[in-house]
C-alpha positions as CSV (number, residue, x, y, z in Angstrom):
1,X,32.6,-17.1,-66.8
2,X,34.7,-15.9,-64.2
3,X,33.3,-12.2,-64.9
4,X,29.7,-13.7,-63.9
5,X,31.1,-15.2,-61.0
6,X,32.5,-11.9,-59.8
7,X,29.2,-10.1,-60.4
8,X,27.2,-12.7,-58.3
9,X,29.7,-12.7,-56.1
10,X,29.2,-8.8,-55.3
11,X,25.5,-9.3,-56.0
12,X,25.2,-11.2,-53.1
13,X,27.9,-9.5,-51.3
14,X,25.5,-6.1,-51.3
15,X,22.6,-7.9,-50.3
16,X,24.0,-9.1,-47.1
17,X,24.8,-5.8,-46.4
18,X,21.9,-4.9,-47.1
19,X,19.9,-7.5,-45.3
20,X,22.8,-6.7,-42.0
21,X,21.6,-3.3,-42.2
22,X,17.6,-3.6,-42.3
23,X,18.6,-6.2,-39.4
24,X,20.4,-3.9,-37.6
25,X,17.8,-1.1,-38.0
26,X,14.6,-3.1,-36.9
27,X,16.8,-4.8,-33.6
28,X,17.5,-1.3,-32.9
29,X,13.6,-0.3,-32.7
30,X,12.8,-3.3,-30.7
31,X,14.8,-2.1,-28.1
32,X,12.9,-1.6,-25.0
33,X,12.0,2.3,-23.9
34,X,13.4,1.8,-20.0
35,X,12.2,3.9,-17.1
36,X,12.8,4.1,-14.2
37,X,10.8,5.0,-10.8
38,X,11.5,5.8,-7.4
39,X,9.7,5.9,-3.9
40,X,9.2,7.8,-0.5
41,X,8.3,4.8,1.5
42,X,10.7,1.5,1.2
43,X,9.9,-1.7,-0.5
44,X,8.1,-3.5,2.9
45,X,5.3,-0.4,3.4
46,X,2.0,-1.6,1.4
47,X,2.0,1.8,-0.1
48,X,4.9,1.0,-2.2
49,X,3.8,-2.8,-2.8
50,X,0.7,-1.3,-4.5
51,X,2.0,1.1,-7.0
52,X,4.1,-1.7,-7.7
53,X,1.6,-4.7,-8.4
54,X,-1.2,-2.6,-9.7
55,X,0.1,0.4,-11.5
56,X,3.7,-0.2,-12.6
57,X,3.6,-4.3,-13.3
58,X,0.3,-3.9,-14.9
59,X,2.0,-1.6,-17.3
60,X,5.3,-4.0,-18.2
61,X,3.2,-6.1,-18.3
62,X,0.8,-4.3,-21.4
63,X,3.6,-2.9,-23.0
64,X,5.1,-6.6,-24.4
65,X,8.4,-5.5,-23.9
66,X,8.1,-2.0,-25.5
67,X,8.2,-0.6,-22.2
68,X,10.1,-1.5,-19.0
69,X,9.8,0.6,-15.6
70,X,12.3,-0.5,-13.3
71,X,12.5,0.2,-9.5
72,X,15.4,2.7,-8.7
73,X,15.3,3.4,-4.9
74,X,13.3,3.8,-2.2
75,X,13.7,6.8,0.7
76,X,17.0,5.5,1.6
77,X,18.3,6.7,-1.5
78,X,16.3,9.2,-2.5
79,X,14.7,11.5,1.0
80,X,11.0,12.4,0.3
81,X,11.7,16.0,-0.4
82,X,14.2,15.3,-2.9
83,X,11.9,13.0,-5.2
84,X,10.1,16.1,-7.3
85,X,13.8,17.6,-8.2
86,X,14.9,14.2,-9.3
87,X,12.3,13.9,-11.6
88,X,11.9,17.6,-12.4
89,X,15.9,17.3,-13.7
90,X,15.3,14.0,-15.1
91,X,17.9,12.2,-12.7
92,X,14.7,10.0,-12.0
93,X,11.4,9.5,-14.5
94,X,8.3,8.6,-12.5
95,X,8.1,9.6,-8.7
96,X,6.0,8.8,-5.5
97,X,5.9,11.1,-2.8
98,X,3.4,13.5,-0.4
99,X,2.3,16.6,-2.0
100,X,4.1,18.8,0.7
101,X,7.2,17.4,-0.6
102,X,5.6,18.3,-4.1
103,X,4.8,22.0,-3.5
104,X,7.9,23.3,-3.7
105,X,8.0,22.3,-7.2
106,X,3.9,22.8,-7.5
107,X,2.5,25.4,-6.0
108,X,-0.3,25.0,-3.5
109,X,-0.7,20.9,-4.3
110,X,-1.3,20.0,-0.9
111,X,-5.0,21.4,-1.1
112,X,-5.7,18.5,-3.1
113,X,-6.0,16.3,0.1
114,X,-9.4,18.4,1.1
115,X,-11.0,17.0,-1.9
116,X,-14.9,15.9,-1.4
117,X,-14.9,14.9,-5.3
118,X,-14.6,10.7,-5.7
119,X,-11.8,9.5,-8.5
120,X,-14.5,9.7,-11.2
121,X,-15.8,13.0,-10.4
122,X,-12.4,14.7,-10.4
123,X,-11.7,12.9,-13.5
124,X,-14.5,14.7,-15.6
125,X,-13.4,17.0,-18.3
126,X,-12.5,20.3,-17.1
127,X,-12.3,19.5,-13.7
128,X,-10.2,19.2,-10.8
129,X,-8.0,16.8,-12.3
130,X,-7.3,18.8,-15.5
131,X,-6.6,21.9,-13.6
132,X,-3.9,19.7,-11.4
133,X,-2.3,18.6,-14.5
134,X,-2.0,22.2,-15.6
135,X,-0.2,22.5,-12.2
136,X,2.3,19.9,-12.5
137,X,2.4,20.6,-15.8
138,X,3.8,24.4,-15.0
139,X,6.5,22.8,-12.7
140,X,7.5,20.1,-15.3
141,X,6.1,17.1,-14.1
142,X,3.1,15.1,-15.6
143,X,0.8,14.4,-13.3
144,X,-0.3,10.7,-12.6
145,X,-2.5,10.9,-10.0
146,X,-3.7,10.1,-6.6
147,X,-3.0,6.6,-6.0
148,X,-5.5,6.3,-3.4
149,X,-8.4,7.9,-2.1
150,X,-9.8,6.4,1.4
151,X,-13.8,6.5,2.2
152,X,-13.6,8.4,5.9
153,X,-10.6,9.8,5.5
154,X,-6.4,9.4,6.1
155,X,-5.1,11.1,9.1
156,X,-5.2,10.5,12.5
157,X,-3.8,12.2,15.4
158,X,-2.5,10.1,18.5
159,X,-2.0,10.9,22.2
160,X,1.0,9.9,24.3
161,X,-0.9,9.6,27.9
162,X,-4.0,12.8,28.0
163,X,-7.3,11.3,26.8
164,X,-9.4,14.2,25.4
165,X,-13.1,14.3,25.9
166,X,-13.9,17.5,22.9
167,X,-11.8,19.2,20.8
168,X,-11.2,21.9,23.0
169,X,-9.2,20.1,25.8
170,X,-6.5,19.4,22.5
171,X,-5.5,23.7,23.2
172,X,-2.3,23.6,24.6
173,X,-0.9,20.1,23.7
174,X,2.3,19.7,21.1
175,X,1.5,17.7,18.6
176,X,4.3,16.9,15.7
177,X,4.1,15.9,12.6
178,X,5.0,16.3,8.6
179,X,4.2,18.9,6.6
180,X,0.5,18.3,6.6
181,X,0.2,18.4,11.1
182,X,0.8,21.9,10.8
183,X,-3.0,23.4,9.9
184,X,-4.8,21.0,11.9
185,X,-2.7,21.6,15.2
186,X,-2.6,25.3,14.9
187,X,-6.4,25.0,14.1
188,X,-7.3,22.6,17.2
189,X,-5.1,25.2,19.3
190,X,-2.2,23.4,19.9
191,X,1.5,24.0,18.9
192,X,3.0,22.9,16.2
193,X,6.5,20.9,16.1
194,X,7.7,19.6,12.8
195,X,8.7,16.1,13.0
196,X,10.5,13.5,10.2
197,X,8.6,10.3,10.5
198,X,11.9,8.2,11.6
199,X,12.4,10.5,14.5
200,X,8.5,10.5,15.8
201,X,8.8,7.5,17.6
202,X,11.9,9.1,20.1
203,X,9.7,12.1,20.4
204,X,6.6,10.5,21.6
205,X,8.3,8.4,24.0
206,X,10.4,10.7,25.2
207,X,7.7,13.7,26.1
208,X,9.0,16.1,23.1
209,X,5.4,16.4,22.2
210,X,2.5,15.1,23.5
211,X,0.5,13.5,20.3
212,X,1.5,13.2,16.6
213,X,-0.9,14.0,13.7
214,X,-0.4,13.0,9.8
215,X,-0.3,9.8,10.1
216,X,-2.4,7.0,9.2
217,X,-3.4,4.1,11.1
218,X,-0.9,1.8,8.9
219,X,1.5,4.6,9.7
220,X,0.9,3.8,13.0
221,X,1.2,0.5,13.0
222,X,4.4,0.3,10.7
223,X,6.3,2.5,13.1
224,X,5.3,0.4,16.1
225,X,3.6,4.0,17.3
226,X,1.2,2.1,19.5
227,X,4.1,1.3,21.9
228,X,4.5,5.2,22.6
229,X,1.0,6.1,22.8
230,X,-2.2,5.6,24.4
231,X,-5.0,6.8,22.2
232,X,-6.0,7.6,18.8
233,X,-8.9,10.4,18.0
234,X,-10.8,7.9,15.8
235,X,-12.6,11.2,13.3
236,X,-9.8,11.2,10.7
237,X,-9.2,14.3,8.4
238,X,-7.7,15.2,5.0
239,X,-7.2,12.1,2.6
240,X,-3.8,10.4,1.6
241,X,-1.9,13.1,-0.2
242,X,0.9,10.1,-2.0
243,X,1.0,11.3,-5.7
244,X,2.3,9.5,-8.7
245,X,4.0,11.7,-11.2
246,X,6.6,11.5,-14.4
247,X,9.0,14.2,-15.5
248,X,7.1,16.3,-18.1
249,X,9.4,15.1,-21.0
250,X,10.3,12.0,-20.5
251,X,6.1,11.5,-20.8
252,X,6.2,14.1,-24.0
253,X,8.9,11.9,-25.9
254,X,6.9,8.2,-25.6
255,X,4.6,7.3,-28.9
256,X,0.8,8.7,-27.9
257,X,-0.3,4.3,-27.4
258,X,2.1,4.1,-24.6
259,X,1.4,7.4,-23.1
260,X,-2.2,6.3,-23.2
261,X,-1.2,2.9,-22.1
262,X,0.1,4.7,-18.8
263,X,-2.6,7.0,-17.9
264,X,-5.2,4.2,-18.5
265,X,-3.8,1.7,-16.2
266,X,-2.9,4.4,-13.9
267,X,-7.3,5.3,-14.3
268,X,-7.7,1.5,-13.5
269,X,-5.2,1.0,-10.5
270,X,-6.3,4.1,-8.5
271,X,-10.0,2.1,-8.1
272,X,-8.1,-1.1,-6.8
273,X,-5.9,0.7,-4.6
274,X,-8.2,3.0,-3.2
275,X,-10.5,-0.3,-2.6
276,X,-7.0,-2.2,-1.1
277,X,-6.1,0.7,1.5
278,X,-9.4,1.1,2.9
279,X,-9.0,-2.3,3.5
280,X,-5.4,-2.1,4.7
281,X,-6.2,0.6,7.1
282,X,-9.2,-0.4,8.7
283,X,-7.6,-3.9,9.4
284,X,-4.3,-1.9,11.0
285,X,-6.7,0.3,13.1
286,X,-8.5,-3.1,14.3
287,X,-5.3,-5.0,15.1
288,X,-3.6,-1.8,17.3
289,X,-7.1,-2.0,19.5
290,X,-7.5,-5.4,19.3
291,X,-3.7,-7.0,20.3
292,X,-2.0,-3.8,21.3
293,X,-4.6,-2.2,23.4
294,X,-4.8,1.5,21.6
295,X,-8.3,3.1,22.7
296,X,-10.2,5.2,20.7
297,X,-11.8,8.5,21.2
298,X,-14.7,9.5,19.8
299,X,-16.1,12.9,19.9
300,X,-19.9,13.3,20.2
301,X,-21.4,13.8,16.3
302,X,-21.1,17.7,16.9
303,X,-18.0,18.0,17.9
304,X,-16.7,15.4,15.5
305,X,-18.1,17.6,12.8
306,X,-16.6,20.8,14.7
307,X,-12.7,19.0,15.0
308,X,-12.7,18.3,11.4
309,X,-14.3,21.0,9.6
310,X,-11.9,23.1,11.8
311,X,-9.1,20.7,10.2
312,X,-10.3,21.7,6.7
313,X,-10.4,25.4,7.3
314,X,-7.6,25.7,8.7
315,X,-5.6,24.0,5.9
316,X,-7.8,26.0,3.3
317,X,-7.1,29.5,5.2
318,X,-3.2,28.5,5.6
319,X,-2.7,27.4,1.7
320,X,-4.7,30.7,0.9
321,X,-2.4,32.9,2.4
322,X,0.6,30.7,1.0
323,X,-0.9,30.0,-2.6
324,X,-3.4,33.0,-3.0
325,X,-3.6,33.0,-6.8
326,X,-4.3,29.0,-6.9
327,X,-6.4,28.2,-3.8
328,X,-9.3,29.8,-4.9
329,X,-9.9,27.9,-7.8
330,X,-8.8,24.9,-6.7
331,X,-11.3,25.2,-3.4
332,X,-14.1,25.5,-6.1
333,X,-13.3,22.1,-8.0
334,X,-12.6,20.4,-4.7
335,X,-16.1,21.3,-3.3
336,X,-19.2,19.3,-3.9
């Protein structure tokens, strides 16, 4: 009797180590896959606040706990610039920055903001989306995409005190700016003086340069610009050139549902943002004329046409000469 009990006693014994071990094995698959993401502009710019409520919510909120993408830190801990190498070296998994803090890592990128294509024509197979992939791809990133892509355009430049009446009286003038100032003034005939958005306000009001281009008119607004400057050419070039983008492995290691899971509701939230930041930027435009007093210049059809098609050629001549082996091609699937 005794020598049943034993062997019931170790029966059971194995199966609750057993039954610890499947236990232990299926708790351990349930456990979340975590990412993280970090961003160029901080937490209170409505740039952020949509890749946040459409794109990376949207996703937790898919995924049923199978995926969770956490905030890391906005510009104040990670600089524009430095957002590519962080997610390039994996210290970071999904980043949000301009593409001319992106070319380092991806060559020629910033042509991208000449596109003519809508989000569903660069999206066809074969097109300019796949070839940008195949870009980011080549620097180790996986490539998200646009985020948003406005109806008449993202730029602005704005003028401390001189109100211009056609392009040509802008020859002469300093304008500053990012990255992406640098064709258009050189094109329009003006220097160019390289500005960081947190100093552009001093500079304006203190007569370091006379305008300031790259900007949007939320940019504008945000940065309390309108204090500092008298007029904005209302013909805006270029489009927004914010990208969304994951280190190339990190993407390569999830299961193919929640790889598709991300570039579907990243499909779906370009539309909504796109549709939100036309919104957004027409209303800021508005408001800085409206309550603030900021005139508007407009050229005459003609020379509207004249100041931005010089914009675009001068970006596409500048990134041909920086990016000769790229440009080409992506000019061609850019161009309607």
């Amino acid at each position: 009797m005794a020598a049943k009990r034993r062997v019931l006693f170790m029966a059971l014994l194995c199966f609750a180590v057993f039954f610890l071990h499947i236990h232990s094995v299926f708790a351990e698959e349930k456990k979340p896959i975590k990412l993280n993401w970090v961003s160029f502009v901080a937490k209170s710019n409505y740039l952020y606040q949509l890749v946040q409520s459409r794109f990376i919510d949207k996703v937790n909120e898919r995924a049923k706990g199978e995926l969770v993408i956490t905030f890391r830190g906005g510009p104040e801990t990670f600089p524009p610039f430095d957002i590519p190498k962080a997610v390039h070296s994996g210290a970071a998994d999904i980043g949000y920055t301009f593409c001319g803090a992106i070319e380092p890592i991806v060559k020629g990128v910033q042509a991208d903001i000449l596109t003519e294509l809508t989000l569903e024509e660069e999206r066809k197979p074969g097109g300019a989306h796949d070839f940008l992939q195949e870009m980011y791809n080549n620097g180790g990133l996986y490539y998200m995409g646009r985020t948003i892509l406005l109806k008449k355009g993202f730029f602005y430049t704005a003028l401390r005190n001189k109100k211009v009446q056609k392009p040509e009286d802008l020859k002469g003038l300093s304008i500053g700016g990012t990255t992406a100032a640098q064709a258009p003034a050189l094109a329009w005939g003006c220097a160019y003086t390289p500005i960081n958005l947190d100093d552009a306000y001093s500079a304006l009001e203190r007569g370091v340069v006379d305008g300031l281009q790259a900007q949007p008119a939320s940019g504008y607004r945000y940065y309390s610009m309108y204090e500092v400057v008298k007029y904005v050419i209302d013909h805006p070039i270029y489009n927004n050139s914010s990208r969304v983008f994951m280190n190339l492995k990190s993407f390569n290691s999830l299961p193919k549902h929640l790889q598709d899971l991300l570039a579907n509701t990243f499909i779906e939230a370009e539309k909504e943002m796109s549709v939100k930041a036309d919104e957004k930027e027409e209303g800021d435009l508005r408001w800085m004329v409206e309550k603030k007093h900021l005139q508007l210049i407009q050229f005459s059809p003609e020379d509207a046409k004249k100041y931005v098609t010089a914009a675009h050629n001068g970006l596409w001549e500048l990134q041909q000469k920086r990016f000769p082996e790229i440009t080409p091609k992506l000019r061609k699937l850019l161009t309607k």
